[in-house]
C-alpha positions as CSV (number, residue, x, y, z in Angstrom):
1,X,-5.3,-17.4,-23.5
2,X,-6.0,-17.5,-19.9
3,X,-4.3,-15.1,-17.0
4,X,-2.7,-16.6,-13.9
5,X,-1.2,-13.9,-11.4
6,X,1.3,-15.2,-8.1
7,X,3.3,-13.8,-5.7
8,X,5.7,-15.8,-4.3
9,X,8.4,-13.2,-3.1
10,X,10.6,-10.8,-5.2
11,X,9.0,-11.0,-9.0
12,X,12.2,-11.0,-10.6
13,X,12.9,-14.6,-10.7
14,X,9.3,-16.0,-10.7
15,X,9.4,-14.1,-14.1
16,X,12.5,-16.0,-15.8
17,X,10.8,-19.3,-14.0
18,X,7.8,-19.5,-15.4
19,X,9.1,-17.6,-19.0
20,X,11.0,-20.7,-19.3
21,X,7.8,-22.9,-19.2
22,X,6.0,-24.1,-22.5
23,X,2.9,-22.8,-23.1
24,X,3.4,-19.3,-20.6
25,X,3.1,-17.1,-23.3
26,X,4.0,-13.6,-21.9
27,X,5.2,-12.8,-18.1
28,X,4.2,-9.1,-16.7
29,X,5.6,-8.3,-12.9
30,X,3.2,-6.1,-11.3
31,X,1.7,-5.6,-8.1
32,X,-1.9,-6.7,-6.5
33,X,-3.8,-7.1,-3.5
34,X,-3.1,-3.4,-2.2
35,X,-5.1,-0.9,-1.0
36,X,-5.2,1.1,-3.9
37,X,-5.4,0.4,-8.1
38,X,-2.4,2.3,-8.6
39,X,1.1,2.0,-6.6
40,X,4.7,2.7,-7.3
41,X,7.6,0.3,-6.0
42,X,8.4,3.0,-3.4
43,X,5.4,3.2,-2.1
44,X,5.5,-1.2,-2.2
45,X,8.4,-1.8,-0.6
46,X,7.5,1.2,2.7
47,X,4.7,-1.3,3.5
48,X,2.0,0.9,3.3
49,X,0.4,0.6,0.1
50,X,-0.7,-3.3,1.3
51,X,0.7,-4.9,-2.5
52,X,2.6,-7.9,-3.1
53,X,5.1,-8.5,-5.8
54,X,3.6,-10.5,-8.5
55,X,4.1,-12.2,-11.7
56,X,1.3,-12.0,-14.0
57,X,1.5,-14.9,-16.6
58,X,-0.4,-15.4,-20.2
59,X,-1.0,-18.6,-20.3
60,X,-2.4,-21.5,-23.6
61,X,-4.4,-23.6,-21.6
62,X,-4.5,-26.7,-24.0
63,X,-0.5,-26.4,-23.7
64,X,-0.7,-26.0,-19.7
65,X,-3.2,-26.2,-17.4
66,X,-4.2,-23.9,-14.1
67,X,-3.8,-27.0,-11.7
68,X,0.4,-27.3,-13.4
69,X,1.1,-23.3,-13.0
70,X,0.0,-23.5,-9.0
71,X,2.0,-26.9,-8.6
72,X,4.7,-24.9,-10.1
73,X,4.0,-22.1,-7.7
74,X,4.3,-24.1,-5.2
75,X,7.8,-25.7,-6.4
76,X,9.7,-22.9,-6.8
77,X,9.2,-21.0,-3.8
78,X,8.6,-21.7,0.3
79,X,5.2,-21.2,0.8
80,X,5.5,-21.7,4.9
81,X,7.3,-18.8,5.6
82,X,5.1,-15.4,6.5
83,X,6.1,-12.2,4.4
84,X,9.2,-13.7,3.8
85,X,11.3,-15.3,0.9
86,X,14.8,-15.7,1.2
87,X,16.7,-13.0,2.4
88,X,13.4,-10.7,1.4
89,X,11.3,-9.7,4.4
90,X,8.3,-7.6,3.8
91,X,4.2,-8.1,3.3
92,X,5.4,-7.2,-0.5
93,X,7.0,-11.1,-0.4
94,X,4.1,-12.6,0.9
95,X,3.0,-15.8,-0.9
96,X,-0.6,-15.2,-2.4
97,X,-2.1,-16.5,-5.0
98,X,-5.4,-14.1,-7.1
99,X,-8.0,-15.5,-8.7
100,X,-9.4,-14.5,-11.3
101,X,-12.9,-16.9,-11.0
102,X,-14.3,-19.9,-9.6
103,X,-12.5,-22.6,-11.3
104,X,-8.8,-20.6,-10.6
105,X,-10.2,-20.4,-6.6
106,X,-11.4,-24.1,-6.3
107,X,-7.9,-25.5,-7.7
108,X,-6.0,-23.4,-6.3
109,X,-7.3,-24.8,-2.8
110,X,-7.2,-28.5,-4.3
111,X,-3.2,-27.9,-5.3
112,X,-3.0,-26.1,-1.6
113,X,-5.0,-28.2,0.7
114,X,-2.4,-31.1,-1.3
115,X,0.5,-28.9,-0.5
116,X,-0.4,-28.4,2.9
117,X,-1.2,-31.9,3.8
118,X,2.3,-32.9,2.4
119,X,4.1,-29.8,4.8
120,X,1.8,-30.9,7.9
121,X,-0.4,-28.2,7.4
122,X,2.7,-25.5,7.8
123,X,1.5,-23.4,4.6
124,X,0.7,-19.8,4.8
125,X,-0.2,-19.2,1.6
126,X,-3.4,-17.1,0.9
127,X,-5.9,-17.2,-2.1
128,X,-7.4,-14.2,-3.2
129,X,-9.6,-12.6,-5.5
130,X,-7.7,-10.3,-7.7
131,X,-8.1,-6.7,-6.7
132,X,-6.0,-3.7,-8.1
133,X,-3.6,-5.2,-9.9
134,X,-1.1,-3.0,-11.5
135,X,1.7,-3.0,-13.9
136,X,5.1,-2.5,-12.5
137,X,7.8,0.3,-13.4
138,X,9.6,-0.9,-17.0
139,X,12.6,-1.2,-15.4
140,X,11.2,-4.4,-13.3
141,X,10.1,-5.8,-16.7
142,X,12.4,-8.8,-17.9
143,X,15.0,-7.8,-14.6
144,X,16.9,-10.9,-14.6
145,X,17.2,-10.7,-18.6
146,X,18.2,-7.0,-19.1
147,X,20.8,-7.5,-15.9
């Protein structure tokens, strides 16, 4: 089992995307990249705590690869606009992806140098290392399931 973690706007659907794909084996929303290792949605969604929304997936590697989930990230959400996804504005929507080593970072600019390339060079997608990285309230947990 390997651990991929993307945000690409509101973790909601992200979460019932990539649930839906063979060989994710567990989704998590959460949030990462903030200033601190703890954070509540409140305290996400004021702008101050420097988090984005993400969907942390558990992944079987020999059933999908790390190079599929960030084509995939790319596919299901608009990785030129800034802070933004649909009618979501915030740094909290930002698309980002964390990495966890040096394999996730090098394909990760492969799949986004490709991406970028295809969208004359429009993408403002970053790529991080993973840094504080927390769970998000239950209620967040399975949203678009439980709703």
């Amino acid at each position: 089992m390997e651990i991929a973690v993307l945000a690409l706007g509101c973790f909601w659907g992200p979460e019932k995307k990539f649930g839906q794909i063979n060989g994710i084996l567990k989704t998590e929303v959460g949030y990462c990249g903030g200033h601190n290792s703890t954070t509540t949605y409140k305290e996400v969604c004021s702008g101050n705590s420097g988090h984005a929304e993400v969907v942390k997936l558990e992944y079987d590697p020999s059933i999908i690869s790390y190079n599929e989930i960030i084509e995939t990230f790319f596919k299901i959400h608009d990785p030129t606009t800034l802070n933004s996804q649909g009618p979501d504005f915030g740094t909290q929507y930002r698309s980002e992806i964390f990495y966890h080593n040096e394999e996730q970072k090098k394909i990760a600019k492969e799949v986004l140098n490709q991406i970028d390339k295809q969208l004359n060079g429009k993408v403002v997608t970053k790529i991080s290392e993973i840094k504080n990285y927390c769970k998000a309230e239950e209620y967040h947990q399975n949203y678009l399931e439980k709703n």
